[in-house]
C-alpha positions as CSV (number, residue, x, y, z in Angstrom):
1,X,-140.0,389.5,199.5
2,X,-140.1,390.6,196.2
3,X,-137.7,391.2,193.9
4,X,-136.9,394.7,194.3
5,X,-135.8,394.1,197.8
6,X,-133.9,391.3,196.7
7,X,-131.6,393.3,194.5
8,X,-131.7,396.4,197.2
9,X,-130.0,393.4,199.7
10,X,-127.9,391.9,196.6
11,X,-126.5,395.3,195.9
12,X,-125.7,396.4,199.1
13,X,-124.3,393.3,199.9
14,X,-121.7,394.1,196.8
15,X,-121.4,398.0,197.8
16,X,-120.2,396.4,201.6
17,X,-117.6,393.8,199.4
18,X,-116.8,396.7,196.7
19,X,-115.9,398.9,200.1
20,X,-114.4,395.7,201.8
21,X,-112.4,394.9,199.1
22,X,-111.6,399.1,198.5
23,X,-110.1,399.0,202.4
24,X,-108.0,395.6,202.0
25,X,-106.2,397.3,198.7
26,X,-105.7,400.5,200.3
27,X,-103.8,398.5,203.2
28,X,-102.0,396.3,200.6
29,X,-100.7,399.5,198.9
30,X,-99.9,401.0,202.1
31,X,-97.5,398.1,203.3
32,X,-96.5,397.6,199.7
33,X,-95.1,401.6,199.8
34,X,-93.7,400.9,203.4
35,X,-91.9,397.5,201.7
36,X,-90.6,399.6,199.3
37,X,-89.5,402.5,201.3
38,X,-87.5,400.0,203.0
39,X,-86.1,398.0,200.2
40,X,-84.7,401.1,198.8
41,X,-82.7,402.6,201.9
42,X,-81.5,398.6,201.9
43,X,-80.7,399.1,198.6
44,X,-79.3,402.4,199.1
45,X,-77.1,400.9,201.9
46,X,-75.9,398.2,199.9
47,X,-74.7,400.7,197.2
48,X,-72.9,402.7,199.6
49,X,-71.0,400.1,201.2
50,X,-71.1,396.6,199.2
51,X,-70.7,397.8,196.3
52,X,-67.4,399.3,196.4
53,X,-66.1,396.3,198.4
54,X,-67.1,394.4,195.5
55,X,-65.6,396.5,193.3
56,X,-62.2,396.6,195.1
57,X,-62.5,392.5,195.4
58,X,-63.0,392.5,191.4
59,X,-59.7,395.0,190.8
60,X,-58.1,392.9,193.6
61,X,-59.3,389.6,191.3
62,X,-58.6,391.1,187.8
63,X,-55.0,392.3,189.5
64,X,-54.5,388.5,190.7
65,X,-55.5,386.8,188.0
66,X,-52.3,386.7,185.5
67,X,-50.2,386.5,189.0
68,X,-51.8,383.7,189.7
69,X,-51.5,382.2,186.1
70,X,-48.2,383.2,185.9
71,X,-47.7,381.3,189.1
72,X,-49.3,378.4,188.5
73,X,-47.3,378.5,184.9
74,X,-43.9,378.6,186.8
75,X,-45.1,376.0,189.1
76,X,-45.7,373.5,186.2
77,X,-43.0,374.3,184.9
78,X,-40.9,373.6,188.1
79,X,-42.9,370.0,188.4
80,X,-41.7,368.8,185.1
81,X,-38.1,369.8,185.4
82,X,-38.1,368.1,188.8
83,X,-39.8,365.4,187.6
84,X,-37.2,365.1,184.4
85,X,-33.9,366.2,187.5
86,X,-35.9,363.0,189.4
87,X,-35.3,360.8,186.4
88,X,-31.7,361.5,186.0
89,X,-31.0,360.9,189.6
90,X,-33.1,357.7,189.4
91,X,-31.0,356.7,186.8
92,X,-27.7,357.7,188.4
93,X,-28.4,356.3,192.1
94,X,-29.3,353.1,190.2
95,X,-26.0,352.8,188.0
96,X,-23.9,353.3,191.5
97,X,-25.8,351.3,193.1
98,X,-24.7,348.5,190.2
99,X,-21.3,349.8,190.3
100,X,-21.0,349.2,194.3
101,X,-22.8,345.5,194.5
102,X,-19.9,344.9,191.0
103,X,-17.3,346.4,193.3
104,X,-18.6,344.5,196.5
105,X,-18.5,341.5,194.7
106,X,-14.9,342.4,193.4
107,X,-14.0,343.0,196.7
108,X,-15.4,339.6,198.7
109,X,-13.4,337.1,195.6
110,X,-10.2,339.2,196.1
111,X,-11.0,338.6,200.1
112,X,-11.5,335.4,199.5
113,X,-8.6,334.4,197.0
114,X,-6.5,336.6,199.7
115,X,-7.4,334.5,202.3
116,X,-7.0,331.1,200.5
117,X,-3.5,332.7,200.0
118,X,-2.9,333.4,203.3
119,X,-3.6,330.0,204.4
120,X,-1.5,328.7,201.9
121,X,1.1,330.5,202.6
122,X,0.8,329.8,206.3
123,X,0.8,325.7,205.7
124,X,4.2,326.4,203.4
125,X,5.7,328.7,206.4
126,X,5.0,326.0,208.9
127,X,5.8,323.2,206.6
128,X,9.4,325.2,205.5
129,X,9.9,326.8,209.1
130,X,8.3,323.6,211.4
131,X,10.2,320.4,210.2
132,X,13.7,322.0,210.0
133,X,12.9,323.5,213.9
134,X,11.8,320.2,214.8
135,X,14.6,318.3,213.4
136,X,17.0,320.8,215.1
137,X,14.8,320.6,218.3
138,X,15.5,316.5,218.0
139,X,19.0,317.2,217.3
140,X,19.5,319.5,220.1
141,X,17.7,317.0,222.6
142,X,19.5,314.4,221.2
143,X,23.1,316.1,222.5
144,X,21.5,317.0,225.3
145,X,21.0,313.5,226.6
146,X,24.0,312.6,224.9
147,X,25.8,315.0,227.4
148,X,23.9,314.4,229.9
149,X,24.6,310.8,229.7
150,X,28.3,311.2,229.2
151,X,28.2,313.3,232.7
152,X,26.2,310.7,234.6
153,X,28.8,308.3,232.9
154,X,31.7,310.2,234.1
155,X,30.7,310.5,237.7
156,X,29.3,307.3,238.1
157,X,32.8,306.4,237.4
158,X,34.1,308.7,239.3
159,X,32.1,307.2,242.1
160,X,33.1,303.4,241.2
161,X,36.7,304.1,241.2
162,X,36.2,304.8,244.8
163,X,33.8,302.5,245.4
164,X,35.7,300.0,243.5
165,X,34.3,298.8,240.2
166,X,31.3,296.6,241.5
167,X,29.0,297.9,238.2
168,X,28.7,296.2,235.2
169,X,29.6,298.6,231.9
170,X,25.7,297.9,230.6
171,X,24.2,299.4,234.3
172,X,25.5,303.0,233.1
173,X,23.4,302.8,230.1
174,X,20.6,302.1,231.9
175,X,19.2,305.0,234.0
């Protein structure tokens, strides 16, 4: 084999890559233009219906947006005039609340010194009321068995005058 034929095979060999190589490009720019074709009816049908979706979401947004601060302004606002309205009441529930255990407290000594009264005044009723009703209750029992012994006298007497008088004057006081 000699040189000539050599090159004859190494050229044809690179005409058949050269032609190989030709084919595989043409399909590469065949798909590429088929890719594109259908990136641009994507694209075309995103335009036509994304798009103004997204554009009526970004009015909608740029509509919302000082709403929405406005909002969230007034809502801060609120927070720290109920936080400040929370503070007062804090402070007023708490001074009640002192002023109810200082009443309270006011109000179990005045039971108590009420009480001690009470009992005092009781012991004085019963001591003033008590001793002159017993001394009247002793004096009333007192006539009673005086009478009751001057009746027992009298018909025992009564009964010895008939009987004759057979009883000594010291049985009578004996019963």
């Amino acid at each position: 084999m000699n040189e000539t034929t050599i090159l004859i095979i190494f050229v044809a060999v690179t005409s058949v890559a050269v032609v190989l190589q030709a084919i595989i490009m043409l399909g590469m720019f065949i798909t590429m233009r088929k890719t594109m074709a259908r990136t641009q009816a994507l694209q075309e049908q995103l335009n036509q219906q994304a798009l103004p979706a997204v554009k009526k979401v970004r009015t909608l947004v740029d509509e919302s947006t000082p709403k929405l601060e406005s909002a969230v302004s007034h809502v801060t606002e609120s927070a720290e005039l109920l936080r400040a309205q929370v503070g007062k009441i804090d402070d007023a529930v708490s001074e009640i609340v002192e002023l109810v255990r200082a009443r309270a407290a006011e109000a179990g000594d005045l039971a108590s010194r009420t009480m001690g009264r009470v009992d005092q005044t009781a012991a004085a009723v019963q001591a003033t009321v008590n001793l002159p009703l017993r001394r009247f209750a002793g004096l009333v029992e007192g006539l009673v068995a005086a009478i009751n012994h001057l009746a027992t006298a009298k018909t025992a007497r009564r009964q010895s005058g008939t009987e004759g008088a057979q009883r000594a004057p010291s049985e009578d006081m004996f019963i």
